[in-house]
N, C-alpha and C positions, 0 to 999 in steps of 0.2 A: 338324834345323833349324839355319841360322847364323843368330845374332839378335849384333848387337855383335861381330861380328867373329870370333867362338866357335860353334864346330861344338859339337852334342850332339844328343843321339837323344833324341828324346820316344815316348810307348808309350798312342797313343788305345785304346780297346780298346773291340773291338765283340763283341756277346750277341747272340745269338739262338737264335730253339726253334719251337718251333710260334703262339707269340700275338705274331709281330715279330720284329723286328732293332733295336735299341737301341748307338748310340753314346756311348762315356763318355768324356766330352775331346773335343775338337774342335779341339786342336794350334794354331799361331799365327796368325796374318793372313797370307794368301798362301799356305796349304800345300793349299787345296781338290785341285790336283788330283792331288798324291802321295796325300792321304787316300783320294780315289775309286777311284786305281788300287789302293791294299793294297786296301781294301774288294773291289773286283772278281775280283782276284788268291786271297782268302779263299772265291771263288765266292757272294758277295752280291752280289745289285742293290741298288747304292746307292740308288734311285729307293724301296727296301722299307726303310728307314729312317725308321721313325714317330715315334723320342723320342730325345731325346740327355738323358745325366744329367753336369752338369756338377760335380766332385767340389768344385771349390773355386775361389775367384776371380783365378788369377794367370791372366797373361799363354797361357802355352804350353798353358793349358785350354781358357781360353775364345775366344782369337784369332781361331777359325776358325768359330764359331757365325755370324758374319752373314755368311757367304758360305755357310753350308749353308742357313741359314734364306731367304737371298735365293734357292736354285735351288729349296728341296723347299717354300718359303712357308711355309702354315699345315696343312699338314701333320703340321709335327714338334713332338711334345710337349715343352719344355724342362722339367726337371726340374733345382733346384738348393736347397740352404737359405737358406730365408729372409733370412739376415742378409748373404747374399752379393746378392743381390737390386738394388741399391743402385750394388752398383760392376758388376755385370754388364751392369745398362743403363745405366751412364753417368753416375747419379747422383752417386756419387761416383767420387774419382779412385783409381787402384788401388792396393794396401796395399803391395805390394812395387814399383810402378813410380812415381817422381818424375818431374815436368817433364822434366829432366834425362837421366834415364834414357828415356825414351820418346823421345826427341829423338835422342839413340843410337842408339835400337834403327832409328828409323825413317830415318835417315841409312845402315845397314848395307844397307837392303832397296831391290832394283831398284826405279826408278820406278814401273813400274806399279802393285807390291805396297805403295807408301805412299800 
């Protein structure tokens, strides 16, 4: 991911077995289609991803859940704690990202992807 001008690697990591394929993390806004291709690449069909478990509410977690949830809809089980609940829909604003910083980040990122 480059967010702010800073390259570093994020590490979604995808489960699966016989009852599914589950995604944990969902990496930042704009990364859908690097995610699909590792996903594909690991010989999953992204299309057989039923739950995503978001581990916690920062940015590089959960960035990329409404562009998964916008291709797979209602499909895909979100799974996250409770108290994260809040700032993952919006309600509040995120613990680690200020105005400021969000302003940043979204200045770093190709038009399309802001």
């Amino acid at each position: 991911m480059n967010l702010t001008g800073q390259s570093s690697v994020i590490y979604p990591t995808l489960l699966w077995d016989s009852y599914g394929v589950t995604l944990v993390d969902t990496g930042t806004p704009g990364q859908l289609s690097a995610t699909r291709q590792q996903i594909e690449n690991a010989g999953v069909d992204f299309e057989s991803i039923h739950r995503v478990i978001l581990t916690h509410q920062d940015i590089d977690h959960i960035g990329g859940l409404p562009e998964i949830t916008r291709v797979r809809g209602d499909e895909i089980e979100v799974l996250a704690h409770e108290d994260d609940k809040p700032y993952i829909e919006g309600e509040q604003p995120l613990i680690k990202m200020s105005r400021e910083r969000l302003a940043q980040m979204m200045e770093s990122l190709p038009e399309p992807q802001r």
